[in-house]
C-alpha positions as CSV (number, residue, x, y, z in Angstrom):
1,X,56.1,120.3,177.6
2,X,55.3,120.7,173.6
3,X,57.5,123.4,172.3
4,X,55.6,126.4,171.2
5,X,56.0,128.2,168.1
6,X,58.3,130.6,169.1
7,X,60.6,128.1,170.8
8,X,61.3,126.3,167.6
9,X,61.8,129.7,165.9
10,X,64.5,130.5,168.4
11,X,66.0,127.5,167.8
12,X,66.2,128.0,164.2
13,X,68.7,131.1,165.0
14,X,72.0,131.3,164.8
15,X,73.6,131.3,168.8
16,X,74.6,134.9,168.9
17,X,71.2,136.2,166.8
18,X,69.3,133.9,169.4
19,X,70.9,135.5,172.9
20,X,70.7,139.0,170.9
21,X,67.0,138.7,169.8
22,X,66.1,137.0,173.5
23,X,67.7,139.4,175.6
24,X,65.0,141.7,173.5
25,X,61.9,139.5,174.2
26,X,62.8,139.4,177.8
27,X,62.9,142.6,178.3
28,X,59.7,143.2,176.6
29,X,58.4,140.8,178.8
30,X,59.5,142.6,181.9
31,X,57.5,145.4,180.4
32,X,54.8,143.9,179.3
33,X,55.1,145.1,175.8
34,X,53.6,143.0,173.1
35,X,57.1,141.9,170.0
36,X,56.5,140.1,167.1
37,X,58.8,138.9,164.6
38,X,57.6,139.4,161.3
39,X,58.3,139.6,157.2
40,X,61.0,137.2,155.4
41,X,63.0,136.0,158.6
42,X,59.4,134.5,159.7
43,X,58.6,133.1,155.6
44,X,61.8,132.1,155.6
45,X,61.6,129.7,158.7
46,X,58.4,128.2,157.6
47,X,59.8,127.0,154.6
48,X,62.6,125.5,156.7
49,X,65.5,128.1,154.5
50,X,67.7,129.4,157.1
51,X,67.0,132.7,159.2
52,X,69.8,135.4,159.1
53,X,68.8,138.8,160.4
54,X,65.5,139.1,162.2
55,X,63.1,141.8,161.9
56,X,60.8,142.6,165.1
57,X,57.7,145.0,165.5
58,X,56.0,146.6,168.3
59,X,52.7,146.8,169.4
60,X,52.4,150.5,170.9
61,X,49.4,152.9,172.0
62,X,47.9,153.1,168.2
63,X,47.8,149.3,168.8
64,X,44.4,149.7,170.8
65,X,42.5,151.6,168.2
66,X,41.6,150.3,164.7
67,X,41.9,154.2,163.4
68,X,44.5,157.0,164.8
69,X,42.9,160.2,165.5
70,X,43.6,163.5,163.3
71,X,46.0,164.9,165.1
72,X,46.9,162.8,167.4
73,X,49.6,160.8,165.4
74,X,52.5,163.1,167.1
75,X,51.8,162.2,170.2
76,X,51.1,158.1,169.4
77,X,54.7,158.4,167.5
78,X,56.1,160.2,170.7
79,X,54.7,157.8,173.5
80,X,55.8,154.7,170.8
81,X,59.4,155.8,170.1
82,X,59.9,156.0,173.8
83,X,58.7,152.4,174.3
84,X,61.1,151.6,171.8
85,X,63.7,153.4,173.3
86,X,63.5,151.8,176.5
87,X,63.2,148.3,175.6
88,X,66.7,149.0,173.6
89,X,68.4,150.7,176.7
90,X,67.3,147.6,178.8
91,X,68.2,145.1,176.5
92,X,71.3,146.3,174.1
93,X,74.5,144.3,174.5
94,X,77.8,145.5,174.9
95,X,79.4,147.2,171.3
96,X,76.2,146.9,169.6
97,X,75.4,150.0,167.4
98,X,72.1,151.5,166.8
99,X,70.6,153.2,163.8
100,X,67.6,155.2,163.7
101,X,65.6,156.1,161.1
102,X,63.0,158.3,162.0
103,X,61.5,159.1,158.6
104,X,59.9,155.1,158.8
105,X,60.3,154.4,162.7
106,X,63.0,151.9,162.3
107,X,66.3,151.1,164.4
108,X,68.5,148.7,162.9
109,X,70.7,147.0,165.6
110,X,74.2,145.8,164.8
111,X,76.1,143.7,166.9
112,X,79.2,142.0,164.9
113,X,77.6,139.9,162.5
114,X,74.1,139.9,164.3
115,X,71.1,142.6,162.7
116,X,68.2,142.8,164.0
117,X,65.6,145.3,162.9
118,X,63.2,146.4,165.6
119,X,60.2,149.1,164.6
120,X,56.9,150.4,165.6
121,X,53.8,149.1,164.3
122,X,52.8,151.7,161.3
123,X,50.4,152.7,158.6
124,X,51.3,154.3,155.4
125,X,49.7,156.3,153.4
126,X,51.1,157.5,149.2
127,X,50.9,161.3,148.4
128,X,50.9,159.6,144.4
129,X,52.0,156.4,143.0
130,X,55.9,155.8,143.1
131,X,56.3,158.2,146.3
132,X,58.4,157.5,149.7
133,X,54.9,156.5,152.4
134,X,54.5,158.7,155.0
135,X,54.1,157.0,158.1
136,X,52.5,157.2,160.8
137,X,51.6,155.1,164.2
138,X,49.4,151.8,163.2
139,X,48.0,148.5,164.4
140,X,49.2,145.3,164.0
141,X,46.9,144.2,161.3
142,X,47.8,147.8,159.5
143,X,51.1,146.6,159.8
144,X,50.8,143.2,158.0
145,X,48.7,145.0,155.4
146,X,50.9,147.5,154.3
147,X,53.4,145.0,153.3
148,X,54.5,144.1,149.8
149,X,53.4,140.6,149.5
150,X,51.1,138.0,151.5
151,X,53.9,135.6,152.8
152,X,55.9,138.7,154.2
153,X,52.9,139.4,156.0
154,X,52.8,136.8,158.7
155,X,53.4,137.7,162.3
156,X,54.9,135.6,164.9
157,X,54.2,135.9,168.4
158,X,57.1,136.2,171.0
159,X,56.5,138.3,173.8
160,X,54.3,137.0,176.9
161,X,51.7,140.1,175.7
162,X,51.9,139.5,172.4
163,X,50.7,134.9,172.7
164,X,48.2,136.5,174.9
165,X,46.4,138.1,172.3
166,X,47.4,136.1,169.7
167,X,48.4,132.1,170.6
168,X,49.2,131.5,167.1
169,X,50.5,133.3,164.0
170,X,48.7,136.2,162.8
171,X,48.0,135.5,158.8
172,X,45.9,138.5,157.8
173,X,46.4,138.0,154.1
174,X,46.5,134.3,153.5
175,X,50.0,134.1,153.3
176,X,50.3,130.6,154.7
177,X,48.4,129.5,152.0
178,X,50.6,131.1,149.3
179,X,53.6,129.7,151.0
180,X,51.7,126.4,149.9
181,X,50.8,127.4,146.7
182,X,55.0,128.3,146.1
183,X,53.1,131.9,144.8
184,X,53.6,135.6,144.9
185,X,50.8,137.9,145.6
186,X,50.2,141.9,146.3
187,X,47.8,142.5,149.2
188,X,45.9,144.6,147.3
189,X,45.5,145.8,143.5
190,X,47.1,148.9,143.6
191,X,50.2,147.7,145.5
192,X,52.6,148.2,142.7
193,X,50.9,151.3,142.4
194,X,51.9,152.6,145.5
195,X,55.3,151.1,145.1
196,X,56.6,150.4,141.8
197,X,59.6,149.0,143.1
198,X,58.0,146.1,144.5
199,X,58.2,144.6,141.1
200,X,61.8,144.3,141.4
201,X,61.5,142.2,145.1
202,X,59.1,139.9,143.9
203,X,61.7,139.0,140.8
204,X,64.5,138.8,143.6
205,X,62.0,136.7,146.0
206,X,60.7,134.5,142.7
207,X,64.1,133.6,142.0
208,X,65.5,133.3,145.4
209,X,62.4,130.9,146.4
210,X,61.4,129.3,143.0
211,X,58.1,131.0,143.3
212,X,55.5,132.4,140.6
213,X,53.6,135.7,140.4
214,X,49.7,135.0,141.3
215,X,47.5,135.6,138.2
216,X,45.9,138.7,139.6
217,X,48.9,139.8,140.9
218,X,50.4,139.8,137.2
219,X,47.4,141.8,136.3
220,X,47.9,144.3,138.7
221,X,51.6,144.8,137.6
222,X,49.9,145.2,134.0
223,X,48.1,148.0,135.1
224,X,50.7,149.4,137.1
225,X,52.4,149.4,133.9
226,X,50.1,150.8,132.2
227,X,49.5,153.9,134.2
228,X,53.1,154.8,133.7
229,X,53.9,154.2,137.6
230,X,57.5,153.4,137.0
231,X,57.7,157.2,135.8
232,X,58.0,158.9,139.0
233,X,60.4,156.0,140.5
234,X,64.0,158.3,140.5
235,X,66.8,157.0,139.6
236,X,68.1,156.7,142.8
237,X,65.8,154.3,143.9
238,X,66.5,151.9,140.9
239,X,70.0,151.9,141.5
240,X,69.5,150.8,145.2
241,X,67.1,148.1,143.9
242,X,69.7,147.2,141.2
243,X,72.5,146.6,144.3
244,X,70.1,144.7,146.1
245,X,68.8,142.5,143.3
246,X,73.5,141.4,142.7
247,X,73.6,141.3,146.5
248,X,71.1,138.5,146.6
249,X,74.1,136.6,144.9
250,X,76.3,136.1,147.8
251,X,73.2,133.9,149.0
252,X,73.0,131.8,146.2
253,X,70.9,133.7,143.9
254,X,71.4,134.0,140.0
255,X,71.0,137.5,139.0
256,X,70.1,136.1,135.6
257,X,66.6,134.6,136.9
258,X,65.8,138.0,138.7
259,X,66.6,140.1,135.4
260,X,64.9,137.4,133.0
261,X,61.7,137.8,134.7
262,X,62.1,141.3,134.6
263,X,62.2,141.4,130.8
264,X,59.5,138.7,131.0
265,X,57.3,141.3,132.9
266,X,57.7,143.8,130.7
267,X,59.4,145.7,133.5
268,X,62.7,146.9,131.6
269,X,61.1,147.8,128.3
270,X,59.1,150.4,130.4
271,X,61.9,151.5,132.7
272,X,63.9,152.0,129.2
273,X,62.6,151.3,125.5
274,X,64.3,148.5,123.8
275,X,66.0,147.5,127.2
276,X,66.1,143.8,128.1
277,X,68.4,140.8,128.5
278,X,70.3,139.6,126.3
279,X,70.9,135.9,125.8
280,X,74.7,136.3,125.8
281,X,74.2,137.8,129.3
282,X,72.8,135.4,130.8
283,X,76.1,133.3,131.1
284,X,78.2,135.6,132.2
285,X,76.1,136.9,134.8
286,X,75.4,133.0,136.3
287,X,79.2,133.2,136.1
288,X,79.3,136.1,138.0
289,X,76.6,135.4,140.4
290,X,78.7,131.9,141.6
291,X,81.7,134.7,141.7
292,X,80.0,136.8,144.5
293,X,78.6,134.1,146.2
294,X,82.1,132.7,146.8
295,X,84.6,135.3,145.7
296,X,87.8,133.2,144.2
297,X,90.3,136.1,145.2
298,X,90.2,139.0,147.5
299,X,89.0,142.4,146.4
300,X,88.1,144.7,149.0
301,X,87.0,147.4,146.7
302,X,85.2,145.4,144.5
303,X,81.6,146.9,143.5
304,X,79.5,143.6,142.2
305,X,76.5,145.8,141.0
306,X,79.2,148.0,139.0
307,X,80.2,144.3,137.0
308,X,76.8,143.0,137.0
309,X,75.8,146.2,134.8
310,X,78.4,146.2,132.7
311,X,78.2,142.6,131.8
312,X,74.6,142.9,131.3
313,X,74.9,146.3,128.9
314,X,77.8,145.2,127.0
315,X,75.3,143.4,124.7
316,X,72.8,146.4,123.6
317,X,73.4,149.4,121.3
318,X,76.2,152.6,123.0
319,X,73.3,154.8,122.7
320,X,70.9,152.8,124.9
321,X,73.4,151.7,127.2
322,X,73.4,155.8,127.6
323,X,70.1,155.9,128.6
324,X,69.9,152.8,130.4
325,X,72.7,154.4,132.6
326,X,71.2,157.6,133.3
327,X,68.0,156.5,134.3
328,X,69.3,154.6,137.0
329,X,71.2,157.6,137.4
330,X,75.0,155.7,137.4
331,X,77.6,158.9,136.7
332,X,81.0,159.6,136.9
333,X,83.4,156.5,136.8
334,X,81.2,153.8,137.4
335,X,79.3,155.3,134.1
336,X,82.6,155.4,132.0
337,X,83.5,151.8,133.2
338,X,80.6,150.4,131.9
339,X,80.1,152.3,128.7
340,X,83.7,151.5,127.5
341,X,83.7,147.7,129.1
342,X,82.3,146.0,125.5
343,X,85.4,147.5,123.8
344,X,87.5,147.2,126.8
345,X,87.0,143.9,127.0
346,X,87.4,142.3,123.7
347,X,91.0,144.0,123.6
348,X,91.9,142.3,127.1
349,X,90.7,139.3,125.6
350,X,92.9,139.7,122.3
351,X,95.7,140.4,124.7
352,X,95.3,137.9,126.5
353,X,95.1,135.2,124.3
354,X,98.4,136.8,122.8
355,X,100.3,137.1,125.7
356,X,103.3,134.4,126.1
357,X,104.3,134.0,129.8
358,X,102.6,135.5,133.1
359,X,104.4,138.6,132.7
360,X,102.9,139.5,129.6
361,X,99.5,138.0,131.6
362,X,100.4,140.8,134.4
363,X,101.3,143.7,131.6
364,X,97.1,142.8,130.2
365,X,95.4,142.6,133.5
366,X,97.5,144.6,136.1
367,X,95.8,147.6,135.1
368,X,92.3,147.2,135.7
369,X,89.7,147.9,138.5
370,X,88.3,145.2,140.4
371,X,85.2,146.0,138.7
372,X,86.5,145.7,135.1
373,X,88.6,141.9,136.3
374,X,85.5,140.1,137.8
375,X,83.7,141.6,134.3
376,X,86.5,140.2,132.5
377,X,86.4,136.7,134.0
378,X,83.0,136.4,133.9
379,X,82.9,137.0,129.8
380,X,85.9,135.0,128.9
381,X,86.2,131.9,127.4
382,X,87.9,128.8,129.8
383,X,91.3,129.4,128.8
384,X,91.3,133.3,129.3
385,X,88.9,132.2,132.8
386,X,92.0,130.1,134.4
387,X,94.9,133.0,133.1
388,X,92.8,135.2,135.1
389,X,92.6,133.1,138.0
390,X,96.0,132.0,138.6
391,X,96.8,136.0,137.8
392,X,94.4,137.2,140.5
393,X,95.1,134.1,143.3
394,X,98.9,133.9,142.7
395,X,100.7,136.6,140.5
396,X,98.7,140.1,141.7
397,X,100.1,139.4,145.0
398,X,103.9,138.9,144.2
399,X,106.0,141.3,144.8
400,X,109.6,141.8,143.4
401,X,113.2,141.4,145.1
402,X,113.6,145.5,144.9
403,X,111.4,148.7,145.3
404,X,112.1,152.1,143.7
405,X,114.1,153.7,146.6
406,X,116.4,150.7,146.4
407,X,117.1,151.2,142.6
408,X,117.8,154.6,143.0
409,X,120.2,153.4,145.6
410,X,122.5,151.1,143.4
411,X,122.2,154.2,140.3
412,X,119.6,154.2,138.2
413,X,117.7,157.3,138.2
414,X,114.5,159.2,136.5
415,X,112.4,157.5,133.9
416,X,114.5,154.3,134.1
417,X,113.6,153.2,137.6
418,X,110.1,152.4,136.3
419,X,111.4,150.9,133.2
420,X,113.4,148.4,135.7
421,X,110.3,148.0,138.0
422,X,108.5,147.0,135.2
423,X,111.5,144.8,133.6
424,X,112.2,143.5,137.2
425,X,108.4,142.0,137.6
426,X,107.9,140.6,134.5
427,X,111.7,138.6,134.8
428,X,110.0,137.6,138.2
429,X,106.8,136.1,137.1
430,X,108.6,134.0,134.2
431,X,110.8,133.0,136.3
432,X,113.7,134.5,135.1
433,X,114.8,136.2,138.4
434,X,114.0,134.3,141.4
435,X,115.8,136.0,144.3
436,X,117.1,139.5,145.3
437,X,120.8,139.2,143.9
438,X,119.6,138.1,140.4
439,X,117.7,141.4,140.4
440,X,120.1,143.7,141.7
441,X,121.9,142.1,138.7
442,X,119.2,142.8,136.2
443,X,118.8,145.9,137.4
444,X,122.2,147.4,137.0
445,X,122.4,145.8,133.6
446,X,119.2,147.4,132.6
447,X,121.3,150.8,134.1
448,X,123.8,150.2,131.3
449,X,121.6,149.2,128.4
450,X,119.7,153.1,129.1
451,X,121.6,155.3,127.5
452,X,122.0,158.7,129.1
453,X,119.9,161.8,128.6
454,X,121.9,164.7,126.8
455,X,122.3,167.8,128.1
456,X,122.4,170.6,126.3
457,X,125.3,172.6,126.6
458,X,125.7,176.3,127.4
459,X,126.3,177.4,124.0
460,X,123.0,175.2,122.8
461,X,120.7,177.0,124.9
462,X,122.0,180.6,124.0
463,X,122.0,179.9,120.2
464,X,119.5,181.0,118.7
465,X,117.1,179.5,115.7
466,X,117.8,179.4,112.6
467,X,114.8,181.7,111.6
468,X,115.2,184.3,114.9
469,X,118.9,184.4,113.9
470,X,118.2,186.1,110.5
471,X,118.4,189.7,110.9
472,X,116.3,192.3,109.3
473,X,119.6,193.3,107.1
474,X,120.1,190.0,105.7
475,X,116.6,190.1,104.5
476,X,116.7,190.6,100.5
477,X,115.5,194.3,99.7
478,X,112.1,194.5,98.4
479,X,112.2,195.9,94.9
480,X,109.9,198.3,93.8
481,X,106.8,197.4,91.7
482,X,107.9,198.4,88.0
483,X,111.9,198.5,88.6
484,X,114.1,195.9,86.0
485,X,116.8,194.7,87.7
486,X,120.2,195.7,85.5
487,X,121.9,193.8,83.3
């Protein structure tokens, strides 16, 4: 028997996404409920890239009408989100965790490293350009249409239901011809409109996919542009867009290309004037983009969009780095970080390339923030690159014969034992102490070298200064205006 469409999507999967996303369809087809899959897992599997998370929709009652009735969306949305509801309880594996967001009628399932999005076929409507949609209970083909581009707007068939209505994919906006034509294009012209931040996935999806903007679809942007759309787009919003433009990296995406067209587009000079990228960006954040995509060292804390920024900042003017940063509404210390990192970084670079020894290496780099190091690595030079590296991989994780308690244990006491902590580790990395007697040695010497504090005795503290000690009688008398003294 030829395998159908869906069979060879299922065998694109991953195993546990496959069992996950199958137990789903099953179910559905137990309850003869009509499941697509949809958006970029189903682009994505067309052009033969591989398929991570799947997203999956819903056919429910506002399915059978091309139009929901006033007033009648509260009880579609009702009878829908129990449909939902029970294909989950019938279908969820053990430990998974759901999600729901009822603002857009989305769960997002989690089941270790399997996601899976499952939602209710909707319509959305704008209350003005650059607003969250309101949404509401739709049909399939409202569903494809409110998307952001024609090639997320292909529908796959899975569910028994679902290739009864529809033996083949559901293409409602030429999307398969797009995905031949290696092109971006907005359903309709007042897409960016609606949703200015749609500009920002289509530079993430050109890069990603080595596609192009359609022609009208650049003119559409234009106007978007034009109208000032990007001026009711919060901060907020950007920022998210900004994370999700670095995250892109860990799959292989430069953030450069992304940010590049961008600036092309016009896109930053109206989200901040003067803002674009610089050419001595561009580098650095290639570098930085291999770095998240396969992270050289461990840093659990680590913040890529944070170093992404700040590289890409450090080359424009302190004032509209400012500006840049408020209006994607980054305060507190991720704002310092990047507003000092230009001057920041070219004195860790003139440290560095002073420093003699890994302990001097250690004193320079120990310091910063996981942000501020990948920032670092990513603007230095090949020599400064590899100090770095062997600092991060090797020497951040060493740790030294003796802790505090244990100094204060053998004599030293006060300021001193961080003196010795600091003496100790540096002897360490250079090599100069290599086990736990040599540095119970260095220790103790450093002990003796410290001279000790002086106390002040008794008779200190009660004596008083010289200028409180002069008494109103020792004071010369004031003479009176017109006296002579005799002679």
């Amino acid at each position: 028997m030829k395998p159908t469409e869906a069979d060879r999507f299922f065998d694109a999967l991953p195993e546990t996404t496959r069992e996950f996303v199958r137990a789903i369809v099953d179910t559905a087809n137990a309850q003869g409920v009509e499941i697509y899959s949809v958006g970029g897992p189903v682009r994505d599997w067309l052009l033969d890239r591989p398929v991570r998370d799947v997203d999956l929709i819903v056919v429910g009652e506002a399915g059978e009408a091309t139009e929901a009735e006033d007033g009648g969306d509260d009880a579609s949305d009702a009878s829908n989100s129990l449909r939902v509801s029970r294909l989950l309880e019938a279908s969820m594996p053990d430990g998974a965790r759901v999600t729901r967001h009822d603002r857009f009628g989305v769960y997002l399932l989690r089941s270790g490293e399997v996601a899976v999005d499952l939602a209710q076929c909707r319509r959305e409507s704008y209350a003005y350009p650059g607003a969250l949609p309101r949404v509401a209970p739709g049909t399939l083909e409202q569903d494809l249409k409110r998307r952001d581009f024609s090639v997320n707007a292909i529908a796959l068939p899975l569910s028994q239901a679902a290739l009864a209505k529809h033996p083949r994919l559901v293409d409602v906006g030429g999307g398969l011809a797009d995905l031949q034509r290696k092109q971006l294009r907005v359903l309709h012209e007042r897409s960016f409109h609606d949703d200015p931040t749609r500009v920002v996935r289509a530079a993430r999806l050109a890069a990603r996919l080595d596609f192009s903007l359609a022609r009208n679809s650049r003119s559409a942007l234009r106007s978007a542009l034009r109208d000032g759309a990007f001026g009711r787009v919060s901060g907020d919003r950007l920022r998210r867009e900004w994370t999700k433009l670095i995250d892109d990296a860990e799959i292989g995406v430069d953030p450069s290309r992304s940010l590049r067209l961008l600036s092309d587009w016009h896109v930053l000079a109206v989200l901040e004037p003067g803002l674009a990228l610089p050419r001595a960006a561009v580098a650095p954040l290639r570098r930085l983009g291999r770095t998240i995509a396969d992270p050289p060292w461990r840093a659990s804390r680590w913040r890529p969009w944070v170093s992404a920024m700040a590289v890409w900042l450090a080359g424009v003017e302190p004032a509209l780095r400012r500006r840049t940063l408020a209006r994607f509404s980054v305060r507190g210390e991720a704002a310092r970080r990047i507003l000092a990192f230009p001057k920041s970084r070219d004195g860790w670079l003139r440290s560095l390339a002073k420093a003699r020894g890994r302990g001097a290496i250690d004193a320079v780099l120990a310091p910063l923030s996981d942000e501020d190091l990948h920032a670092l690595h990513a603007c230095a030079e090949p020599t400064a690159r590899r100090r770095i590296m062997r600092w991060a991989t090797e020497d951040r994780l060493r740790r030294i014969p003796l802790t505090g308690e244990e100094l204060l244990e053998i004599g030293l006491e006060g300021p001193v034992v961080g003196r010795a902590l600091v003496r100790l580790r540096t002897a360490c990395l250079d090599g100069r102490v290599t086990n736990r007697d040599e540095a119970i040695a260095l220790a103790r010497e450093i002990g003796r070298r410290t001279p000790p504090k002086r106390k002040r005795s008794a008779s200190a503290k009660k004596r008083p200064t010289k200028k409180a000690s002069r008494s109103k009688s020792s004071k010369k008398p004031r003479r009176p205006r017109g006296d002579k003294p005799r002679g």
